[in-house]
C-alpha positions in Angstrom: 145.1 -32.5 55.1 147.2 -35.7 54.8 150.5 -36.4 55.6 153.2 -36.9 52.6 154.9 -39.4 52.0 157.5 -40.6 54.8 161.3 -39.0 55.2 159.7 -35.6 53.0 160.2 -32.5 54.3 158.2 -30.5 51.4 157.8 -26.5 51.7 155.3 -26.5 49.2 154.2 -29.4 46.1 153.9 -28.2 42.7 152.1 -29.7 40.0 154.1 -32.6 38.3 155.9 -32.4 35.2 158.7 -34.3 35.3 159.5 -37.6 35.1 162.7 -39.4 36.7 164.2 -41.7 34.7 166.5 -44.7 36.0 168.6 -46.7 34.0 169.3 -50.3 34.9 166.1 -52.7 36.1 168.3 -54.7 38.7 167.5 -54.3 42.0 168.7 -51.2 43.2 167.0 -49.4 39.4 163.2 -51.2 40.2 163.5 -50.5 44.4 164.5 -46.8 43.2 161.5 -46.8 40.8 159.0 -48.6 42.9 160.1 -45.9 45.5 159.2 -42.7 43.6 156.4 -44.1 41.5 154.4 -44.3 44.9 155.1 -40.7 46.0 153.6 -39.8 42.6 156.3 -39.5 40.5 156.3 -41.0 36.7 159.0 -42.9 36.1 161.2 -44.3 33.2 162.5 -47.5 33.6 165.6 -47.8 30.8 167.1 -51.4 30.6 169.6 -52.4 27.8 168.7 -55.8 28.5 167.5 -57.6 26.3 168.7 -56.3 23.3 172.0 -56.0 24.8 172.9 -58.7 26.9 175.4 -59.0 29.7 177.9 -62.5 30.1 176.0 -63.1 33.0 172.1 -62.3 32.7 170.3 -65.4 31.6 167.0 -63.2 31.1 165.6 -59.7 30.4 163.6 -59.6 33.5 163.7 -57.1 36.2 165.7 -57.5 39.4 167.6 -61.0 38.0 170.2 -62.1 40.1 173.0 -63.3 38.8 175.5 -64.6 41.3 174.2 -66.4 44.5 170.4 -66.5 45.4 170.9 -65.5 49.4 170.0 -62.2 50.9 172.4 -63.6 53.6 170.9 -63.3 57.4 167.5 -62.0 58.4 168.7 -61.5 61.8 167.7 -58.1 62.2 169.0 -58.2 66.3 172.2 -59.3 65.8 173.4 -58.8 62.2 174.1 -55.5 60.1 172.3 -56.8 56.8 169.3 -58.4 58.6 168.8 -54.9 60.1 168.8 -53.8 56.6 166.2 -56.1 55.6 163.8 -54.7 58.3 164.4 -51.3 57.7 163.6 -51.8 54.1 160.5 -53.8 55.3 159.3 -51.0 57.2 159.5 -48.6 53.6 157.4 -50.6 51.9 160.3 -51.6 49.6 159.6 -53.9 47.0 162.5 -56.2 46.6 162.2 -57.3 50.6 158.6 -58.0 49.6 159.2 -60.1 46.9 162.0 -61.6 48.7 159.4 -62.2 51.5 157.0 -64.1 49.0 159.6 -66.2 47.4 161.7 -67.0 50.2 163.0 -71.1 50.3 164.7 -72.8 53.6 168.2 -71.6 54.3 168.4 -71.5 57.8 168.6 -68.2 59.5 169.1 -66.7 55.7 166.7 -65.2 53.4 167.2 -67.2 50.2 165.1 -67.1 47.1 164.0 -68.6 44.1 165.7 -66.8 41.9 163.4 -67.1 38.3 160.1 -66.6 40.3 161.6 -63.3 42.0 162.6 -61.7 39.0 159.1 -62.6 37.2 157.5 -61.3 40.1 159.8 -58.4 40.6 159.2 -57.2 36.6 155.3 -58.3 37.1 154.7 -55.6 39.9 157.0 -53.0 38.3 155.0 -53.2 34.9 152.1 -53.3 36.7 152.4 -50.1 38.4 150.4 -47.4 36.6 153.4 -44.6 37.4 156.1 -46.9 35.8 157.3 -47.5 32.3 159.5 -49.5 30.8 161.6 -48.9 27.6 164.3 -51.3 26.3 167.8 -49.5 24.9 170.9 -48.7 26.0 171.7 -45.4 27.4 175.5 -44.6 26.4 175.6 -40.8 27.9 174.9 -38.9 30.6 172.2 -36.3 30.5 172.2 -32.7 30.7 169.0 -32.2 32.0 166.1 -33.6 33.3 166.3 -36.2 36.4 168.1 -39.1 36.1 169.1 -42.1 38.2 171.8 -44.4 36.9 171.9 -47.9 38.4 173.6 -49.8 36.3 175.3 -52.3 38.3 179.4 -53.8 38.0 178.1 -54.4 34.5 177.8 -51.5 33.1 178.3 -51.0 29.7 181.1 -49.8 28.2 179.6 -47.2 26.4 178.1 -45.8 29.0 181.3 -46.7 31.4 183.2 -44.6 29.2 181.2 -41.6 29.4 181.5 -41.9 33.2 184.9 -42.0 32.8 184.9 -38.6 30.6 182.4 -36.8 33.3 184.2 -37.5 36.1 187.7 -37.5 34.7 189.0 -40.6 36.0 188.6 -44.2 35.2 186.0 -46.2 36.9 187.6 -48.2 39.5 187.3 -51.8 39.2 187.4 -55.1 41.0 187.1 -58.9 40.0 183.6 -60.7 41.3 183.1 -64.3 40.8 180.1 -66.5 40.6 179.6 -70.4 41.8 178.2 -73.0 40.1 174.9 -74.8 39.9 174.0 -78.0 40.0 171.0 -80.0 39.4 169.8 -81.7 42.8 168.6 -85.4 40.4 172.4 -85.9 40.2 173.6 -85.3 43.2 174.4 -88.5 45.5 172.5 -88.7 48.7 173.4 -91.8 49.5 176.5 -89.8 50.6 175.2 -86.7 50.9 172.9 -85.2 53.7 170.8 -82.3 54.3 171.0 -80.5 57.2 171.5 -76.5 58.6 174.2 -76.3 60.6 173.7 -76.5 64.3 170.1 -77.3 62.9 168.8 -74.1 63.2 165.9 -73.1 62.1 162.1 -72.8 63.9 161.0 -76.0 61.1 162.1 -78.9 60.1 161.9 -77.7 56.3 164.6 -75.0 58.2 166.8 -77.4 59.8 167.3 -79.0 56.7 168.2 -75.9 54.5 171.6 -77.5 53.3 172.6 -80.5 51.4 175.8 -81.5 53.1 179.2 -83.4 51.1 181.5 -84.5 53.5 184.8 -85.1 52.8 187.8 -86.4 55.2 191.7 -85.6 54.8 192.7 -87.6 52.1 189.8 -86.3 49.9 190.5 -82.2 50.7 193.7 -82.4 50.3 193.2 -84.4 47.1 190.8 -81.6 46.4 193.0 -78.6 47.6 195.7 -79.9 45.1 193.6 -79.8 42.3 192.2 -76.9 42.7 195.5 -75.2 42.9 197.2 -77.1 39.8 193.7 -76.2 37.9 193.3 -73.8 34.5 192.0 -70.7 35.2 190.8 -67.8 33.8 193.7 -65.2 33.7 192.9 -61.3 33.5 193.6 -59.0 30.2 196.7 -57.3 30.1 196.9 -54.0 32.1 194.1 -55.1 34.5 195.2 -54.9 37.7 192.2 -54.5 40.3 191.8 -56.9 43.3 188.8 -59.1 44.3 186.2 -58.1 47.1 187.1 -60.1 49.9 183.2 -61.1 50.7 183.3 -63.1 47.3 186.8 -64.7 46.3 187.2 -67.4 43.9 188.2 -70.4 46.0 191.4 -70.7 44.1 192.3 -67.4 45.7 191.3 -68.5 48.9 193.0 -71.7 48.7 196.4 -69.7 47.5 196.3 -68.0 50.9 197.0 -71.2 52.9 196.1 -75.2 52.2 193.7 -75.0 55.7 191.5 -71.1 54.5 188.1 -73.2 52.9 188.2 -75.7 56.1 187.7 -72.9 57.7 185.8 -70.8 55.7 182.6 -72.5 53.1 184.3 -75.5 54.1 183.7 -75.9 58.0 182.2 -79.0 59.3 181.8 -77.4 62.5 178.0 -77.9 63.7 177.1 -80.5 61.3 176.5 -84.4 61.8 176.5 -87.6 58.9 174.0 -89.4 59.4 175.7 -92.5 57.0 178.5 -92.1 59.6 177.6 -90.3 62.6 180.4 -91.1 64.7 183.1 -90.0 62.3 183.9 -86.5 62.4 183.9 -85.2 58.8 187.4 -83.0 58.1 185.6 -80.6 55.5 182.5 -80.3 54.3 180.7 -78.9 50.7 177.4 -77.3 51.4 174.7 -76.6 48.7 171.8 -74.1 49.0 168.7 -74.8 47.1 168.5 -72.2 44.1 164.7 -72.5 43.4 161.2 -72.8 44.8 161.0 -76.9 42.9 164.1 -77.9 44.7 165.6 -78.6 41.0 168.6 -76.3 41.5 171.3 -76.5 44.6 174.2 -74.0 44.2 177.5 -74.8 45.8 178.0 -72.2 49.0 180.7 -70.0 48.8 182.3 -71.7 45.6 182.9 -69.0 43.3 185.3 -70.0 40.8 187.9 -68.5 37.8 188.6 -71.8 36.7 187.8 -72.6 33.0 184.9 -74.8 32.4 186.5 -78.1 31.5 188.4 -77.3 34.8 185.4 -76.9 37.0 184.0 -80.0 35.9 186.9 -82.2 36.8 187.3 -80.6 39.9 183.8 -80.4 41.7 183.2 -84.0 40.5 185.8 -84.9 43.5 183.4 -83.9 46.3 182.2 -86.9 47.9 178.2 -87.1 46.5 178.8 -85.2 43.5 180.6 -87.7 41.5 178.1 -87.7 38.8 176.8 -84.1 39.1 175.3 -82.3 36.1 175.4 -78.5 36.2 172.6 -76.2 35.5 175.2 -73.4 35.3 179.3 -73.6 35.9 180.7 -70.5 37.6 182.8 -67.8 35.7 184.5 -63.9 36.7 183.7 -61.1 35.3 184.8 -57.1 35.9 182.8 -55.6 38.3 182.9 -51.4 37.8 182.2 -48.7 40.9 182.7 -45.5 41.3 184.9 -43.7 43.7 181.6 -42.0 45.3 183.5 -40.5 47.9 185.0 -37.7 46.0 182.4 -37.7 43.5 178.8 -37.8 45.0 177.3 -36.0 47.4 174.9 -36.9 50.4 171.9 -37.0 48.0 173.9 -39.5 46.0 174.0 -36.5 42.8 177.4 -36.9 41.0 178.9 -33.1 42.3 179.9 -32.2 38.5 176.3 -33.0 37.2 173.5 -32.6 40.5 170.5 -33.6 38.1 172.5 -37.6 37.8 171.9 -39.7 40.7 174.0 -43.4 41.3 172.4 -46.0 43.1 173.1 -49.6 43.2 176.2 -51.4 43.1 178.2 -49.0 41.0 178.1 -46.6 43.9 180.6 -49.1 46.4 178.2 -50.9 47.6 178.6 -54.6 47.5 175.4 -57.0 47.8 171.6 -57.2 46.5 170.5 -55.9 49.4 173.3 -52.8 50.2 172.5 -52.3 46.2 168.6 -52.3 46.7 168.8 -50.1 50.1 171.1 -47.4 47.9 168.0 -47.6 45.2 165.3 -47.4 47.8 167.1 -43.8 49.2 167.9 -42.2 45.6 164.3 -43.2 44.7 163.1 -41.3 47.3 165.5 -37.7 46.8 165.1 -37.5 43.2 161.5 -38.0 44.0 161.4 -35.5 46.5 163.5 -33.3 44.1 160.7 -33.6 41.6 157.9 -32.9 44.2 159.7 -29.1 44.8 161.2 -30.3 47.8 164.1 -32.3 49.3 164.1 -35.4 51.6 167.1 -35.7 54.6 169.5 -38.3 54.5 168.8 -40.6 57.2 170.9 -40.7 60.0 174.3 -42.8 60.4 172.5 -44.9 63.0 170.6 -46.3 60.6 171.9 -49.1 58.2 171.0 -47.0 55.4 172.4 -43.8 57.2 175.7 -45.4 57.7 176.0 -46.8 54.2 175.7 -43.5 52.6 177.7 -41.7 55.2 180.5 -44.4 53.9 180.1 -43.9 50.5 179.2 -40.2 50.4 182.7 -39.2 52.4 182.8 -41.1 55.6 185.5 -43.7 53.2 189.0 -43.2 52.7 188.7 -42.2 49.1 192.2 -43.1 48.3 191.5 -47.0 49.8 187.7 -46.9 48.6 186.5 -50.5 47.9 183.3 -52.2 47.7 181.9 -52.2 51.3 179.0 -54.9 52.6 176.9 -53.0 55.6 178.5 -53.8 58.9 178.9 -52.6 62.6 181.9 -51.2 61.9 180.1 -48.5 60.0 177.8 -47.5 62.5 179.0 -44.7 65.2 179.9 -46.5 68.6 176.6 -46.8 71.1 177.5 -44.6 73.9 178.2 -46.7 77.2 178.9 -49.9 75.8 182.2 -51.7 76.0 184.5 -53.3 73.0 184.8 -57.0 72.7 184.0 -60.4 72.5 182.0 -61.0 75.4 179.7 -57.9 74.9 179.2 -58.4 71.6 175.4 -59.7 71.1 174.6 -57.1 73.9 176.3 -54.5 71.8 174.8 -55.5 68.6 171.5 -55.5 69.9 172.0 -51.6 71.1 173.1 -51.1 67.7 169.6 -52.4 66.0 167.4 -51.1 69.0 168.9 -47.6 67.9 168.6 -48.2 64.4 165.0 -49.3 64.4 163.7 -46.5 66.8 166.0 -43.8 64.5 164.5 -45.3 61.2 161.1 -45.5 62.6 162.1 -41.2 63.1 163.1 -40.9 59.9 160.1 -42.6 58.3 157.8 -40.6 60.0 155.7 -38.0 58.1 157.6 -34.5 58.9 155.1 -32.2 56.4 151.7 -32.1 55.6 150.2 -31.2 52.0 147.6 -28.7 52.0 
């Protein structure tokens, strides 16, 4: 006797015929196959990529990531998405893995170099002995057979069409932007700085994470006037859909008030120059390192709609990068989802077609990691499916639970937008109080729940004869 594989509740296995296919090798399409491959399953991996190519893939490798390199915070105590990272730790799931291996200072984030996670992401998924992959795009939806479709905000149009005629309403659609990327040999340092703000980190290589551009209030508002009176992209005629507020163009941001990016990317608060340390810096640019060489520094929080020649001009006036070249200038593009709530159920199977599965991204998820966790769980059910039985959706304690919950019916389906995993989503802890004070108490009764109701739902809950 041995136990099956965790989450399954399986009446009986037959012997295996079929094979689950998943179309799109981002994240959210390898985590889904990586899942199921190691419950037995065989699985297709169908990328268009790259014969056809996307505005924003650089590559035809797996798991590529295309706007900012961060998994944002691996605080799994006292932040929603860090207690998404360990519950996708404790499944065995292959993008936190990789993440794990390629991981470069950022503080109390989980950043990564970007070209040596994909490589390694596509390695271990060709690797795998239960996994293919064939290259083609897929521009219908399937009658039969199993199918997972995780085709990200940049899904073809084909194949966004054919959505469209299934479910018998457009896609809906917001605007995502992507920052800029500059090569670290032409940045000034003389001016510039690294350090994390408040210095945290457990290292020194930690505390200095972040290359710092200070600027005071003559430069920012120099900048903030340029930025506004800048040429930017403008959208197509008849498009109409609004940005996700977790990644607005800093034009947009700066529209909403001359002082938002000081005190959003732009805070000084909890950093110190050391060219000046007793002058108090009135903004502040902060760069990331993009890859393992410390080549590449992207600039945080700067997603942009302004035209190239625009971008240039502008980013050139932040004290330090005067002279910067740019590896990559940022850009917007369409980002397509689905209105999940009134079309998928709980095992994320669109209602008009049960043998298609979304995952990823185009389910109203927003975020590698939200897009990889919605993989990881669609992975498993259409595995289980295939295995003759069915696999429980975890509970809404849970950072997975309460991201399906949300996009599976617990949304307002006529307000639906993309949705980052937060606290908000999770059902109150019983006994503990609202508000400021009790909030880091609070969070942590939120993750303590979480990882004991995970662990739960993990557990092996059959056993194959």
């Amino acid at each position: 006797m041995r136990p099956v594989a965790h989450g399954l509740c399986l009446p009986y296995i037959k012997r295996m015929t079929d094979t689950l296919h998943i179309v799109g090798g981002g994240m959210a399409g390898s985590e889904a196959a990586w899942q199921a491959a190691n419950m037995g399953v065989q699985v297709v991996i169908h990328e268009m990529r790259p014969n056809v190519g996307t505005f924003a893939h650089q590559t035809g490798l797996l798991g590529e990531m295309v706007c900012s390199n961060s998994f944002r915070s691996d605080d799994s105590e006292q932040n929603a998405v860090g207690l998404l990272h360990w519950e996708m730790r404790a499944a065995n799931g292959l993008i936190m893995a990789t993440a794990d291996k390629h991981r470069l200072p950022a503080g109390g984030a989980l950043a990564v170099d970007r070209d040596l996670f994909a490589q390694a992401v596509t390695d271990a998924i060709t690797a795998h002995p239960n996994i293919s992959v064939e290259y083609g795009e897929i521009t219908e939806l399937p009658s039969d057979g199993s199918w997972i479709f995780a085709t990200g905000p940049l899904t073809s149009s084909s194949l966004g069409q054919a959505i469209a005629r299934e479910t018998g309403a457009e896609a809906l659609a917001f605007f995502d932007a992507i920052a800029p990327i500059v090569y670290h040999d032409s940045i000034d340092m003389d001016r510039a700085w690294m350090q994390s703000r408040y210095d945290k980190g457990e290292t020194e290589e930690e505390r200095t994470a972040y290359l710092n551009c200070p600027m005071d209030k003559e430069q920012y508002d120099a900048f903030i006037d340029a930025l506004l009176a800048a040429d930017k992209t403008e959208f197509h005629e008849g498009e109409t859909a609004g940005y996700f507020d977790g990644c607005l163009p800093i034009e947009v941001m700066a529209e909403r008030g001359r002082e938002t990016l000081r005190h959003g990317p732009m805070k000084p608060v909890g950093l110190t120059n050391p060219h000046q340390p007793e002058v108090k810096a009135h903004a502040v640019v902060q760069l990331r390192r993009d890859n393992k060489l410390g080549t590449l520094y992207n600039i945080v929080g700067f997603q942009t709609k302004m035209k190239y020649g625009a971008q240039t001009d502008v980013f050139k006036m932040i004290p330090g990068l005067e002279n910067a070249s740019f590896a990559r200038l940022g850009g917007i593009h369409r980002n397509t989802f689905l209105n999940s709530p009134t079309l998928l159920d709980g095992q994320m199977r669109l209602r008009s077609r049960p043998n298609v599965r979304f995952a990823g991204q185009i389910t109203g998820v927003e975020g590698y990691v939200e897009s990889s966790a919605m993989g990881l769980l669609a992975g498993r059910m259409a595995a289980a499916e295939l295995l003759g039985g069915s696999l429980h959706t975890p509970p809404n304690t849970t950072a997975m639970g309460a991201l399906i919950t949300h996009i599976s019916g617990g949304a307002e389906a006529k307000t639906f937008q993309p949705m980052n995993v937060n606290f908000g989503l999770f059902p109150p802890v019983d006994g503990l109080k609202s508000g400021r004070r009790g909030r880091k108490d609070r969070y942590k009764a939120y993750t303590d729940r979480a990882k004991a109701d995970w662990q739960d739902w993990l557990a092996p809950q059959a056993v194959i004869a």
